[in-house]
Structures are given as structure tokens and as C-alpha cells.
N, C-alpha and C positions, 0 to 999 in steps of 0.2 A: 697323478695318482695320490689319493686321500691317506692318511693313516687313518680316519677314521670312517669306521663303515653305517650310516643311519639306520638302525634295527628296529625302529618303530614309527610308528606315525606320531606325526606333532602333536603334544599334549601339555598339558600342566602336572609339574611335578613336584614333590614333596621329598626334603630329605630333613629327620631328626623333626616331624611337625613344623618346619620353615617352608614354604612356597618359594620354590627357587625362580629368581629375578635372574636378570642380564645385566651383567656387571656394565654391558656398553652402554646398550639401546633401552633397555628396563622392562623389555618383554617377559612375558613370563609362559611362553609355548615354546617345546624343546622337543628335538629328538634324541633319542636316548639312543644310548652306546658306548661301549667296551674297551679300551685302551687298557696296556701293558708298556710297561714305561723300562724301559733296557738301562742300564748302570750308567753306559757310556754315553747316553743322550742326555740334555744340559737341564731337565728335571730331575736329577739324581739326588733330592729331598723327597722326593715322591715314592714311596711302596710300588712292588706291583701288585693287584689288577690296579686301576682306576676305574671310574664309573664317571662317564663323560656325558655330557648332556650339552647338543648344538642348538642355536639359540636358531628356530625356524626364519627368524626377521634379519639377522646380521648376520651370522654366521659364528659368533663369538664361542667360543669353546669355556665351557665350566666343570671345571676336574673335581672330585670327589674320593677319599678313599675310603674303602670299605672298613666298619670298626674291626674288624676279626684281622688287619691287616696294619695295622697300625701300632699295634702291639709290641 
């Protein structure tokens, strides 16, 4: 079972005008998705939501947190 659920089809995407890359493989097509990061799980640097983006070619997961959430 995934925590994370694919909400869009493979695309390229932009976060802040940067073209998000794959930190692994260097792809740059991703499905986009929703992550809620819980206190007790070992990201507890992380806000909740996250804004997750799976890297169509490896699988590599790239976390993002919303600016309104950072605060």
C-alpha cells in the first residue's frame, strides 16, 4: 500500500519559476500529489500538507511545502 496516491498524469513542473529535476535520475516528468506528513513520522521538519511530485522514470519522491504553511 502507497502513501502516496498519483492525482495527475506525467508532466513537467514548475515550483517558484525553477523546472523541478529529479534529485536521482534528472528527469524532469512527474506526477503530482498530496502528502500530510503526521508529527510522529521521522519528517517531523516538515509542515503539514506537502506537495509531492513522483518522478515518472524512478520513482523518487520530491517534497515541497506550501509557502502559506511554512510560516
Amino acid at each position: 500500500m502507497s502513501i502516496f496516491k498519483k492525482e495527475t498524469e506525467a508532466l513537467s513542473y514548475t515550483v517558484k519559476d525553477k523546472e523541478i529535476k529529479c534529485g536521482h535520475c534528472g528527469n524532469n516528468i512527474f506526477h503530482r500529489s498530496y502528502s500530510r506528513i503526521e508529527p510522529v513520522n521521522v519528517f517531523t521538519f516538515a509542515p503539514n500538507p506537502a506537495d509531492c511530485y513522483i518522478c515518472a522514470s524512478c520513482g523518487h519522491v520530491e517534497w515541497f511545502v506550501p509557502d502559506e504553511e511554512k510560516e
